[in-house]
N, C-alpha and C positions, 0 to 999 in steps of 0.2 A: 177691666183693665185694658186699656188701648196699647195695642200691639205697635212694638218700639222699630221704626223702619230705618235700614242701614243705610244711614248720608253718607257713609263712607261709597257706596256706590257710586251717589250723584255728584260728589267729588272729583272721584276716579273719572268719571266723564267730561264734566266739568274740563278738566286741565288737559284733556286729548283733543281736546274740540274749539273752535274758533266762535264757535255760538256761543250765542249769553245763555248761562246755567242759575238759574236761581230759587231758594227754596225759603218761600213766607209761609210763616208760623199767622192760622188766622186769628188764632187766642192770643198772640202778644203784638200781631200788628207790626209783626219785625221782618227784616231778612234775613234769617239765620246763615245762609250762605250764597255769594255769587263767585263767578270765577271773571278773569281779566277780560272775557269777552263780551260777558255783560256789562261792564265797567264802560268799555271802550264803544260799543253800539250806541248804548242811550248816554254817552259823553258827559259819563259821571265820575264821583270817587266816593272811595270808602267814606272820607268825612262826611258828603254829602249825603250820602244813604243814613247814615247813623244820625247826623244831626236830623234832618226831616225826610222821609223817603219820598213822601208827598209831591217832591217837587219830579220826581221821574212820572207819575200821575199829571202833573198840572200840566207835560208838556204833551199830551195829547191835543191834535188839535179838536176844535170843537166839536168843527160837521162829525166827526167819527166820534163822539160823546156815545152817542145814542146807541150806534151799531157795538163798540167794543163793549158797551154795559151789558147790552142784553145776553152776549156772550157772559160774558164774566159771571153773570146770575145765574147760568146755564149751571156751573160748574158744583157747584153743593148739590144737584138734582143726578147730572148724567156722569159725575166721576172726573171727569174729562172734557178739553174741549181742543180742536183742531185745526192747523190752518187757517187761526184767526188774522186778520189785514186791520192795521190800522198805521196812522201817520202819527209820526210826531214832530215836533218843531223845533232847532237848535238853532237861536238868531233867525238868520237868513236860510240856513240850511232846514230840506225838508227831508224826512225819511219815511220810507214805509218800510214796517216791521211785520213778519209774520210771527203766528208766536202759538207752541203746543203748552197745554198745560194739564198736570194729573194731580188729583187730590188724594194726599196719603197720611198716611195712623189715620185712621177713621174720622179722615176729615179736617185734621189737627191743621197738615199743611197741604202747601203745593208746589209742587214744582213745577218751572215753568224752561220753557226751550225757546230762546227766540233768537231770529236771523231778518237779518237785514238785505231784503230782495228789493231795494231799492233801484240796483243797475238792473237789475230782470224785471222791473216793472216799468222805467223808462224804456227798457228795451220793446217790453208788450205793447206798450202805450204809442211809441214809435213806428210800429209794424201796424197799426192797427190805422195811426195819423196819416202814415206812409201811403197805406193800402191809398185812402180814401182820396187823397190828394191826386195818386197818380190814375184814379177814376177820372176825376175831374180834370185833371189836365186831356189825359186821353182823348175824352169830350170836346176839351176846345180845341189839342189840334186836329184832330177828325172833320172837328165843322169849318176852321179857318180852311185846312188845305184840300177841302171837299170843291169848296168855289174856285179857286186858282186852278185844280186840276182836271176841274169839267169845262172852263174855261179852256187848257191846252188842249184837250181832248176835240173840241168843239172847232178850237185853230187849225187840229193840224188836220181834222175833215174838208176844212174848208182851202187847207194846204192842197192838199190832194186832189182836189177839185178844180182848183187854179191852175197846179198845174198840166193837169191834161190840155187846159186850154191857152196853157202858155202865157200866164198875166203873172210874170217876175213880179213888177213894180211890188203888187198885193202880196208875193211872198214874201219881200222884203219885210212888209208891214208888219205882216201876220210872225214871219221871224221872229219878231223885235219885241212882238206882244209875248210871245210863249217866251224868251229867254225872260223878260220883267215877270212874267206871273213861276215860271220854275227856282228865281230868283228869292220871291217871296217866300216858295215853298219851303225853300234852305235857310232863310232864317226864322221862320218858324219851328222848322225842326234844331236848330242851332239853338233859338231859345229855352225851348224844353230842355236839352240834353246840356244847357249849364245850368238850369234848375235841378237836375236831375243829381249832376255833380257834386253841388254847392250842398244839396241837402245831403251828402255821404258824412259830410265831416260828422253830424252831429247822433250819428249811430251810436250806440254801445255796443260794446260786446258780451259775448256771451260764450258758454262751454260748452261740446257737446264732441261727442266722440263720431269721427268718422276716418275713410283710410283716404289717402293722401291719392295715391295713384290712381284712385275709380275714380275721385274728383277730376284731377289735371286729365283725365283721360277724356271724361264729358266733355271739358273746355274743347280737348284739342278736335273730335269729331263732329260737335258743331260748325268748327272756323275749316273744317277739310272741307266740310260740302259745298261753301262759298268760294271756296279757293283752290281748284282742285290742279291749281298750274304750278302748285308749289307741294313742295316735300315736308312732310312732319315727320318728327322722330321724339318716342319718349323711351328717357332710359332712367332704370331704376336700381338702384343697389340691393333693395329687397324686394320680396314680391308685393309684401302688406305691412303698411306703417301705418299702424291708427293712432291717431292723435288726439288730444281732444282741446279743441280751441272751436272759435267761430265758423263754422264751416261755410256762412253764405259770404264773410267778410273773405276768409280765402278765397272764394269762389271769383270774388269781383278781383282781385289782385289778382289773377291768373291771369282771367279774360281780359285785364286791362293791359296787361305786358304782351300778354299772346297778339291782341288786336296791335299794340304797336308794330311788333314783330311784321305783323303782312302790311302792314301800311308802308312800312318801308323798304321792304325786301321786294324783289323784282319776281318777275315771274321766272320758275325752274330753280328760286332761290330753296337754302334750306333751312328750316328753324327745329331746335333741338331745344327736348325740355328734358334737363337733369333734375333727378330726384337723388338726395344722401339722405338716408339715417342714418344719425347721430346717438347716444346716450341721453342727453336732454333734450336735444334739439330737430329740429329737420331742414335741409335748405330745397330750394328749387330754385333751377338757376333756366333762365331762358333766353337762346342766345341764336342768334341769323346771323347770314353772312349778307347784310342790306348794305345801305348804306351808309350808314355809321351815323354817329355824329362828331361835326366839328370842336376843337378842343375849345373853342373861346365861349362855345354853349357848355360846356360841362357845369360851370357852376350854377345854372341855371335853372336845369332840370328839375329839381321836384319842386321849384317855386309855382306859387298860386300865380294861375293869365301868363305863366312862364313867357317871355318875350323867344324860349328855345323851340318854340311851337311852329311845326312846320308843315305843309300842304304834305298830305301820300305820295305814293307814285302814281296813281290814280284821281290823282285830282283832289285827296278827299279833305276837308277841309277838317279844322285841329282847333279846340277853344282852350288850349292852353292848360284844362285840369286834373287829366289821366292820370299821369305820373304824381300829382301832387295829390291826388286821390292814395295813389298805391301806398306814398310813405306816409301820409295820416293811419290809414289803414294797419299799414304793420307797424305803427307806432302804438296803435289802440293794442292791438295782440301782443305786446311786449317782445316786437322785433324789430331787425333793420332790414332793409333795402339797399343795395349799394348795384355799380355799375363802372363796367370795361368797356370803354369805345373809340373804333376810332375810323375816318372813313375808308367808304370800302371797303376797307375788312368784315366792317359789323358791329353789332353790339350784344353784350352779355350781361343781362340784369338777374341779381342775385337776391333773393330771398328768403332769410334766417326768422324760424319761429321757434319759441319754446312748444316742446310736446303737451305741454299741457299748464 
């Protein structure tokens, strides 16, 4: 007599959980039970399952035929099977499904768990595309700005040479060459760094628990040791607020305000980074006493090649997509970005994320 197993369990789970829960009967080829998150994953419905189930099958796609079978046949042998990857196809739409499965009454049925790590495999796939691109970039500008700057190197030896023997005329020359070839340098490096930009939008996010203040803190002791003519200040209302959201996406929203912050504050200026918790939320606000910005830039700001794009104080040159980075960013994390500015006083940009 085959020992009779409590679906009331797999229920009970079932309806706590956002995963598809489902449990096929192998002797009638049915689905005895799913819950709405099964439903809603493989973007079906009850009539659909009932009339042919088949067709949640046919929408595998093919290349994975092979690999999900062999699993699958696994599962009358070893009880169980794990951490299975496969894709399936809706229209246009593509998903990859993980998916646990256990065989129970002695074989009778299975129950299966699957989740839809679809955003966490474009996310892998992106990290991995990401890595290898920015090898390859690294590569060409390494070798472009290798020859322009053995080239200065070469000028200003020959600088130095001229002029102990006092032939201006040739430094002029020699001038003119090194400002054309450091010229190149900058837009080579300008190149990269709006390819570098342009490729942010298309991240995902992801979850992962870390605290807020060790973060903001890393940013802020990198940009002290370049800048040591200016003042940092981080204040926190708690000691430790762990969060769990994207940590590398906050990490580039930090460093992208923070970096504005010294581009425009003078030297002996100050930049303060506030940290609140909240109940759901966290903000960090980062705020100098620089030089502001003008009110007829304000609507401007977080546009893409923003025309509100302006040279440092330092010279430093600006492509327009920092700021339009940051609110893509905290718009992927299900937050905002906002901002108080005005000149000379300064400016204070704000940033609200959910905890989790």
């Amino acid at each position: 007599m085959k020992k009779k197993y409590p679906i009331r369990a797999i229920k009970d789970i079932g309806k706590k959980t956002s995963d598809g829960v489902c449990v096929y009967s192998l002797d009638d080829k049915t689905f005895t039970y799913f819950n709405k998150g099964f439903l809603k994953i493989l973007h079906t419905s009850e009539e659909e399952i009932s009339e042919n189930h088949h067709k949640v099958i046919d929408r595998l796609i093919k290349d994975d035929w092979e690999y999900a079978s062999l699993h699958f046949a696994n599962i009358r042998n070893k009880g169980k099977i794990k951490n299975v990857e496969f894709r399936l196809k809706f229209g246009s739409i593509e998903k990859f499904i993980s998916l646990d499965a256990f065989l129970l009454n002695n074989g009778s049925l299975v129950a299966t768990i699957i989740k839809d790590v679809t955003m966490a495999k474009h996310h892998t796939n992106y990290i991995v595309e990401f890595g290898a691109r920015k090898d390859a970039l690294l590569d060409m500008v390494a070798h472009n700005l290798s020859g322009p700057l053995n080239l200065t190197n070469s000028l200003l030896n020959a600088i130095d040479q001229l002029n102990k023997n006092q032939q201006f005329k040739k430094i002029d020359d020699y001038s003119r060459l090194i400002r054309e070839s450091t010229q190149q340098c900058i837009e080579i490096i300008n190149s990269f760094l709006n390819e570098e930009h342009s490729e942010s939008e298309r991240i995902f996010a992801t979850h992962n628990l870390f605290e807020v203040n060790a973060k903001v803190k890393i940013v802020v002791e990198r940009l002290k040791q370049f800048n040591k003519d200016k003042e940092f200040k981080i204040v926190s209302n708690k000691p430790e607020i762990m969060v769990s959201s994207d940590d590398v996406k906050f990490f580039q929203i930090i460093h992208n305000l923070l970096s504005n912050a010294v581009k425009f504050t003078a030297g002996k200026g100050k930049i303060t980074v506030i940290i609140n918790d909240h109940e759901d939320f966290f903000e960090v606000s980062v705020a100098d006493n620089g030089i502001g910005i003008p009110d007829y830039l304000h609507p401007y700001i977080f546009q893409r090649n923003t025309p509100a794009s302006r040279e440092g104080l330092k010279g430093e040159k600006s492509i327009g997509m920092g700021l339009y980075i940051v609110k893509k960013l905290a718009d992927m994390l299900r937050g905002t970005v906002s901002f108080q500015s005005q000149e000379n006083p300064g400016s204070t940009f704000v940033v609200r994320l959910p905890k989790e």
